[in-house]
Z-matrix of the N, CA and C atoms (Angstrom, degrees):
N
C 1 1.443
C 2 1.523 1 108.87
N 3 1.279 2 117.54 1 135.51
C 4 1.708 3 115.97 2 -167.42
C 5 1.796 4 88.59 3 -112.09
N 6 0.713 5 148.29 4 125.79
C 7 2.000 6 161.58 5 109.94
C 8 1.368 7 97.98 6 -41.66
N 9 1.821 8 102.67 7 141.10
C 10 1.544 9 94.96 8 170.38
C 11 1.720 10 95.37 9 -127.47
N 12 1.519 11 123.28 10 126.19
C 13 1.324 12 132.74 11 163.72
C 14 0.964 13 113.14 12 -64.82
N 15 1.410 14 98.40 13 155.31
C 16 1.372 15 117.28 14 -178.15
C 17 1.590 16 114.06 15 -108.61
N 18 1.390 17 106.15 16 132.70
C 19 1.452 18 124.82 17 -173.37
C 20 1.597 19 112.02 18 -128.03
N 21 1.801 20 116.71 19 155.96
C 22 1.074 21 118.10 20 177.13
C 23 1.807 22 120.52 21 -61.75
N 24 1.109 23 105.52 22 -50.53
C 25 1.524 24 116.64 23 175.60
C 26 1.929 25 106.50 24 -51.43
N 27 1.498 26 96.84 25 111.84
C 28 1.977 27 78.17 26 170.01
C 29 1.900 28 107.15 27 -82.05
N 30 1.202 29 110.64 28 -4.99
C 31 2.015 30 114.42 29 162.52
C 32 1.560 31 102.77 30 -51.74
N 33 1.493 32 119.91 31 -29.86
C 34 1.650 33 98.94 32 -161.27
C 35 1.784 34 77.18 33 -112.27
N 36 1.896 35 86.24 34 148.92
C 37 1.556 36 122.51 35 151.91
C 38 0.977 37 102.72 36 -98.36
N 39 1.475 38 110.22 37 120.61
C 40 1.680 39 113.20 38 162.62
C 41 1.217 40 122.19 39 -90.93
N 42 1.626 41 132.40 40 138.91
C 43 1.766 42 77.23 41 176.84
C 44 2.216 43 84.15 42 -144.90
N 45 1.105 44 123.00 43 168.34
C 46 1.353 45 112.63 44 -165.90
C 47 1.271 46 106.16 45 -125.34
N 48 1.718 47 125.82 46 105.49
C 49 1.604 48 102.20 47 -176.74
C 50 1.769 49 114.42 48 -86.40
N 51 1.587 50 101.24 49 154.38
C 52 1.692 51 99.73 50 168.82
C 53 1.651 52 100.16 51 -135.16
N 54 1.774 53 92.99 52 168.18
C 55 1.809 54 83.86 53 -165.70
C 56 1.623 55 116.20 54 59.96
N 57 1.578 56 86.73 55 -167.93
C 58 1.326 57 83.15 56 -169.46
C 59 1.935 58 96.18 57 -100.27
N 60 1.488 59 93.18 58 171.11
C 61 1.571 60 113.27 59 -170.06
C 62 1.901 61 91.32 60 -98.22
N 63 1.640 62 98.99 61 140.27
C 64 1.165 63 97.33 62 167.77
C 65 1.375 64 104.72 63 -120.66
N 66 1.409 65 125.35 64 177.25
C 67 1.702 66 130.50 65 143.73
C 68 1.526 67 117.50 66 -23.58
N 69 1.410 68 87.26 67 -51.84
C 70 1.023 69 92.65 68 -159.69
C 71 2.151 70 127.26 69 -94.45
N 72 1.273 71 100.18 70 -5.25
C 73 1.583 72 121.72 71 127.75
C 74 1.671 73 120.09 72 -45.87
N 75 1.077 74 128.79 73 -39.31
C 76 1.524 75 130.26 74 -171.88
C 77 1.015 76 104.33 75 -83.90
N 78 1.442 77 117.87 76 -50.39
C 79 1.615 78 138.90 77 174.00
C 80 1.443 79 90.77 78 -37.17
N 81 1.039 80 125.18 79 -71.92
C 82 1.712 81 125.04 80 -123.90
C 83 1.469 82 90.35 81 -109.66
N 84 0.899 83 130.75 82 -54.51
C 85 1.911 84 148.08 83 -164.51
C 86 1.865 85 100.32 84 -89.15
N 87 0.976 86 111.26 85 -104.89
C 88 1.679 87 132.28 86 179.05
C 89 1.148 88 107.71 87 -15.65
N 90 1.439 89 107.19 88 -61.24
C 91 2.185 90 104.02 89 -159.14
C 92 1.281 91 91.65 90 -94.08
N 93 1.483 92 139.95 91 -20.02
C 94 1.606 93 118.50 92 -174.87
C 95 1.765 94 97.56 93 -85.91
N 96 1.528 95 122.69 94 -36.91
C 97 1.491 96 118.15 95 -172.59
C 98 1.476 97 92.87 96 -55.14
N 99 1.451 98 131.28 97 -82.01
C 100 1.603 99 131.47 98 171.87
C 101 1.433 100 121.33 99 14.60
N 102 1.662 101 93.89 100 -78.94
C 103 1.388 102 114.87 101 -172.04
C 104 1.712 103 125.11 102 -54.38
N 105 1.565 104 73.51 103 -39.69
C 106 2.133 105 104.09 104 -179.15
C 107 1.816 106 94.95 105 -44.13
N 108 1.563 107 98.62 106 -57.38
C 109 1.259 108 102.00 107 -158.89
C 110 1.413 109 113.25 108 -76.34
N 111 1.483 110 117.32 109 -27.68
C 112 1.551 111 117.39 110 165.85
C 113 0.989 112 88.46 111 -53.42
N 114 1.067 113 151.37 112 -82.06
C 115 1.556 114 132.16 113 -103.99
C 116 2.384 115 84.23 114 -89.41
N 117 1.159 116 99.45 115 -8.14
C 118 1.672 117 79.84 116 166.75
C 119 1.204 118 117.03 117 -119.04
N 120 1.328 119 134.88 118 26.47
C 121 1.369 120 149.43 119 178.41
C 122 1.816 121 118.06 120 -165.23
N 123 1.046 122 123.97 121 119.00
C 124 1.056 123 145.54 122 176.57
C 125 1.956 124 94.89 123 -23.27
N 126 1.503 125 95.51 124 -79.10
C 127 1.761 126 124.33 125 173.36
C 128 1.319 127 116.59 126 -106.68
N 129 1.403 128 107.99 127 148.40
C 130 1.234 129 107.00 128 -162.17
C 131 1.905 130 97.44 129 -134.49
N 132 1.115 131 115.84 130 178.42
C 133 1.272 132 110.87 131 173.01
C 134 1.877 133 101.46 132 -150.41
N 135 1.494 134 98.13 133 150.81
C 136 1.448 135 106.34 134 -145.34
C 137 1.947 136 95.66 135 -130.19
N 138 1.654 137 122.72 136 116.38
C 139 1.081 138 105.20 137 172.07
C 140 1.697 139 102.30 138 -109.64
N 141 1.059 140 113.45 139 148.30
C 142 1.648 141 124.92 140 179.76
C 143 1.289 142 111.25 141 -119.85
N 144 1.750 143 105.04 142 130.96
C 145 1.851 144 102.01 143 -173.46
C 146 1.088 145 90.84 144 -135.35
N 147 1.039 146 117.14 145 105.75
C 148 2.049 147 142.65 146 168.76
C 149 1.823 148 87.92 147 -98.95
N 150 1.644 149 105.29 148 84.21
C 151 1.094 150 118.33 149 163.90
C 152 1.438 151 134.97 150 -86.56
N 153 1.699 152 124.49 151 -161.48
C 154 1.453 153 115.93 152 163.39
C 155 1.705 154 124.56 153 -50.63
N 156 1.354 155 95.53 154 -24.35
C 157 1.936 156 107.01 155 -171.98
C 158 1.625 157 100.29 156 -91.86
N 159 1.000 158 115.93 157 39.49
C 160 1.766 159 103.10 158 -155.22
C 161 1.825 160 89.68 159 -139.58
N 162 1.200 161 91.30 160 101.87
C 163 1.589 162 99.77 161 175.01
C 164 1.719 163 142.91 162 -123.27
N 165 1.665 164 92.58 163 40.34
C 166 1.536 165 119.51 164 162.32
C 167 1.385 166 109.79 165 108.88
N 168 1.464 167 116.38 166 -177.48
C 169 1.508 168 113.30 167 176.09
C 170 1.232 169 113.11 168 -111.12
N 171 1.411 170 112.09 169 167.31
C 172 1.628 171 101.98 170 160.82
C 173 1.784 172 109.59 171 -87.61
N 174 1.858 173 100.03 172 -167.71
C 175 1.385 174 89.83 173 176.81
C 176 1.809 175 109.94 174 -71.91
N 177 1.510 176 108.06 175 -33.65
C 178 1.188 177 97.23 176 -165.50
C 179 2.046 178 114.18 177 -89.63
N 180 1.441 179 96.54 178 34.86
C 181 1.401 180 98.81 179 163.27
C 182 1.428 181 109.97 180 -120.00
N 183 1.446 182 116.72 181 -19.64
C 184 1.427 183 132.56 182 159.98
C 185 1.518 184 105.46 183 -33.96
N 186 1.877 185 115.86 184 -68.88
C 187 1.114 186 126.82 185 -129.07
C 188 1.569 187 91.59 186 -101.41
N 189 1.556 188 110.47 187 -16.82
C 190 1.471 189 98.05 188 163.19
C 191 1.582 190 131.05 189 -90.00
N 192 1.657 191 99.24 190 -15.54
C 193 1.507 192 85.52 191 -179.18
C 194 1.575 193 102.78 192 -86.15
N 195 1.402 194 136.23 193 -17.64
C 196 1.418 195 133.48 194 140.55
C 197 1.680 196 120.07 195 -21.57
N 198 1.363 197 112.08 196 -66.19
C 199 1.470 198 106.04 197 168.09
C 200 1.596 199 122.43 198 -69.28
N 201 1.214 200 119.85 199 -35.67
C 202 1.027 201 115.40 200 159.80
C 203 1.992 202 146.68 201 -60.21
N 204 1.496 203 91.50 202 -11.20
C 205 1.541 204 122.06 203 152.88
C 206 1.409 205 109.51 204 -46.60
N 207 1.553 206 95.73 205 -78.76
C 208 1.247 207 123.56 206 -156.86
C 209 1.190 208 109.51 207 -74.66
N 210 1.077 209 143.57 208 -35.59
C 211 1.723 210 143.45 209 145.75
C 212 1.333 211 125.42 210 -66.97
N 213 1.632 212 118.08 211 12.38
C 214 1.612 213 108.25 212 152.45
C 215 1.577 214 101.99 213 -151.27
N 216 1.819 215 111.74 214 45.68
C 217 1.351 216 125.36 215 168.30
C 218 1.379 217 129.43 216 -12.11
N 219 1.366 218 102.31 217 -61.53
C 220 1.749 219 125.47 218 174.26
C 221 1.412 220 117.19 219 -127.77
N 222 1.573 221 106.47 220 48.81
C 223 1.340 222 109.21 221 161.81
C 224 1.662 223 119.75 222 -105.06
N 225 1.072 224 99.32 223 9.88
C 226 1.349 225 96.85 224 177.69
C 227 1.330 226 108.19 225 -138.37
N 228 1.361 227 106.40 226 150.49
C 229 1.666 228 130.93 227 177.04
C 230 1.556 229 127.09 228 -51.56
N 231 1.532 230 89.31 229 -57.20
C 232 1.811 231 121.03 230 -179.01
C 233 1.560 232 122.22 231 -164.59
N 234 0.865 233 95.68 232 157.21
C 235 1.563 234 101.13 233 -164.72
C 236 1.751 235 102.01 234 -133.30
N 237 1.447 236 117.63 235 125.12
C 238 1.594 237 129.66 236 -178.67
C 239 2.083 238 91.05 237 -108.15
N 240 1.219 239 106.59 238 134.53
C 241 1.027 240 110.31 239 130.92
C 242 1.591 241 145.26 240 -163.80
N 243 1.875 242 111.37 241 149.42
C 244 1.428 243 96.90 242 -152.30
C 245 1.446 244 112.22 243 -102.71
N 246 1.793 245 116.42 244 127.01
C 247 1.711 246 87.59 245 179.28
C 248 1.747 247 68.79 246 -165.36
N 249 1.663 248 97.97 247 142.16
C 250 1.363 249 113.19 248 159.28
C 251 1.928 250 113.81 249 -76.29
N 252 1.400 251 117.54 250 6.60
C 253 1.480 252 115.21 251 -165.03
C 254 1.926 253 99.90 252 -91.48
N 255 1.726 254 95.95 253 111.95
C 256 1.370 255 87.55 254 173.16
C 257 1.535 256 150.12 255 -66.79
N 258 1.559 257 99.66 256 2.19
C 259 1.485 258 111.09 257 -160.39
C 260 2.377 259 77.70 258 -89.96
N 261 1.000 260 95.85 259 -42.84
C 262 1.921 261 108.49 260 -169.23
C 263 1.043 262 67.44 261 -57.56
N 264 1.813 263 125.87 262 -104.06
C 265 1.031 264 117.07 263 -109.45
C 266 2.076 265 108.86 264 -69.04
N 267 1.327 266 123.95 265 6.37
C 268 1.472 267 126.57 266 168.32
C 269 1.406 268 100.94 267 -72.29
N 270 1.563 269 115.57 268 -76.28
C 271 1.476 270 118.58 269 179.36
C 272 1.557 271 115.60 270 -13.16
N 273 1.769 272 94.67 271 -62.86
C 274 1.470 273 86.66 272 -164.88
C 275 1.715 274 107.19 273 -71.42
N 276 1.013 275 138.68 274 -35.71
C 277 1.067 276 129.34 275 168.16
C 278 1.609 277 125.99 276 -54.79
N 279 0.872 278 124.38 277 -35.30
C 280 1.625 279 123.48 278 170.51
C 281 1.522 280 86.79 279 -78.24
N 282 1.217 281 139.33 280 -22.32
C 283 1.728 282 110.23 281 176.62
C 284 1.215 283 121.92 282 -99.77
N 285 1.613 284 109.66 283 -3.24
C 286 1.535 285 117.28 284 135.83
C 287 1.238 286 118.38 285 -42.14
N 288 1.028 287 145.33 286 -93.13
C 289 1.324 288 152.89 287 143.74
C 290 1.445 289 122.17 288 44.95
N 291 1.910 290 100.52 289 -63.95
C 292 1.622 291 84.79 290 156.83
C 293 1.339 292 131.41 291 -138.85
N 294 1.619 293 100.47 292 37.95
C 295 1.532 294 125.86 293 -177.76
C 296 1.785 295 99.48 294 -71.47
N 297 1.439 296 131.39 295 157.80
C 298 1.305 297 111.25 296 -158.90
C 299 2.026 298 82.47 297 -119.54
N 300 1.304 299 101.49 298 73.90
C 301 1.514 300 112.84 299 178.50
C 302 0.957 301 107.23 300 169.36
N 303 1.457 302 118.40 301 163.88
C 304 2.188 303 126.58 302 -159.87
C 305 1.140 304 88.25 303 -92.28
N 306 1.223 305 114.31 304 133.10
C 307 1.761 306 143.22 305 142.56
C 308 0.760 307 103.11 306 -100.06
N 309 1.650 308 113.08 307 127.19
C 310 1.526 309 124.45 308 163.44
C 311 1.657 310 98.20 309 -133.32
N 312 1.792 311 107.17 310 136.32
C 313 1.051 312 112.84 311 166.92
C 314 1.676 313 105.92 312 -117.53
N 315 1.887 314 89.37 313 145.81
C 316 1.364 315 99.21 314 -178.28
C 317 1.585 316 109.67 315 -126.47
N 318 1.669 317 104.80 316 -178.95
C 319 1.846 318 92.53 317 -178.51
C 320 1.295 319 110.21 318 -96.74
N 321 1.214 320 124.81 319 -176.18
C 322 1.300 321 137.59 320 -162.83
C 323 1.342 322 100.94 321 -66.39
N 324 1.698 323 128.83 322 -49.36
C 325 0.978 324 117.82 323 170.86
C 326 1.207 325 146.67 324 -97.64
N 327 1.687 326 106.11 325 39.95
C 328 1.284 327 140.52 326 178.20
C 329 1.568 328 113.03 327 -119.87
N 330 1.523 329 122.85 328 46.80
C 331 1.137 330 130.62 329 -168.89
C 332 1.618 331 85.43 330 -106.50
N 333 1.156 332 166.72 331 -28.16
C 334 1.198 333 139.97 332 141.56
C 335 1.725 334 138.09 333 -25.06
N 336 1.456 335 89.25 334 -40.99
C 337 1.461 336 133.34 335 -176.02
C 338 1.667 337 101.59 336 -46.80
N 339 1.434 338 89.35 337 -74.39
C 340 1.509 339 117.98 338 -172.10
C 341 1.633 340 116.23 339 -73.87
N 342 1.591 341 115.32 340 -35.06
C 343 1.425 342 106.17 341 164.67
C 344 1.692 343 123.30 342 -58.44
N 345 0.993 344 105.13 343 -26.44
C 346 1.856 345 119.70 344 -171.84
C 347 1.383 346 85.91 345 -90.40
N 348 1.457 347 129.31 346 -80.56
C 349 0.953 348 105.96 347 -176.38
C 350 1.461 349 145.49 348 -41.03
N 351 1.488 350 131.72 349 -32.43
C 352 1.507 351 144.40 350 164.95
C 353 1.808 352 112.49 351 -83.32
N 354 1.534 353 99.96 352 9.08
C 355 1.302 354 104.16 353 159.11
C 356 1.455 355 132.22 354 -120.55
N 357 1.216 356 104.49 355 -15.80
C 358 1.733 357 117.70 356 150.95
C 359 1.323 358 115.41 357 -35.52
C-alpha cells in the first residue's frame, strides 16, 4: 500500500510505502502520481519512505519500478530515500552513482532530514 505525505515543496511527491509493494501499487498509485506531476512541472523531485510498516516488494513491483526508472531517466531533480533496510538502502546508492541527479539515502528516523533536504 503506497500513502503519499505531505511536504512543503509542491516539486516533491512524497509517497510512504506499508506492507508489501505490489505491481500493481505502481500501476495504479506510483506511475499515475509521477506523471500527474510531470505533466505540472518540467522536474519533479520524489521522497520514498520504506519505513517500519514497509514489508518488501513483490517481483512485479520490482520490475515496474525498473521500467519506470528508465522511462522518466531525467525527469527528476532529486531523489530522498528513507529505509533502515540494508540490501535497499546499497542499491539505491550505487544507483545513485549513475543516475544524472543526487540521491541521498537516509534512516528511518531521519525523515525530517530527508523532507527538507529533497526540498531544498
Amino acid at each position: 500500500m503506497i500513502n503519499f505525505l505531505t511536504v512543503k515543496n509542491d516539486l516533491v511527491l512524497a509517497l510512504d510505502a506499508e506492507g508489501r509493494v505490489t505491481g500493481d501499487d505502481y500501476q495504479s498509485v506510483i506511475i499515475p502520481a509521477i506523471e500527474t506531476k510531470l505533466r505540472q512541472y518540467k522536474k519533479i523531485r520524489l521522497l520514498y519512505e520504506l519505513g517500519n510498516h514497509f514489508s518488501g516488494f513483490d517481483l512485479n513491483a520490482v520490475w515496474e519500478d525498473l521500467k519506470l526508472g528508465l522511462n522518466h531517466w531525467a525527469d527528476f531533480e532529486k531523489i530522498a530515500l528513507v529505509s533502515d533496510i540494508k540490501w535497499i538502502r546499497m542499491v539505491t546508492k550505487l544507483m545513485g552513482l549513475i543516475l544524472p541527479y543526487p540521491v541521498e539515502v537516509f534512516h528511518n528516523n531521519q525523515l525530517s532530514q530527508a523532507q527538507e533536504w529533497v526540498s531544498c
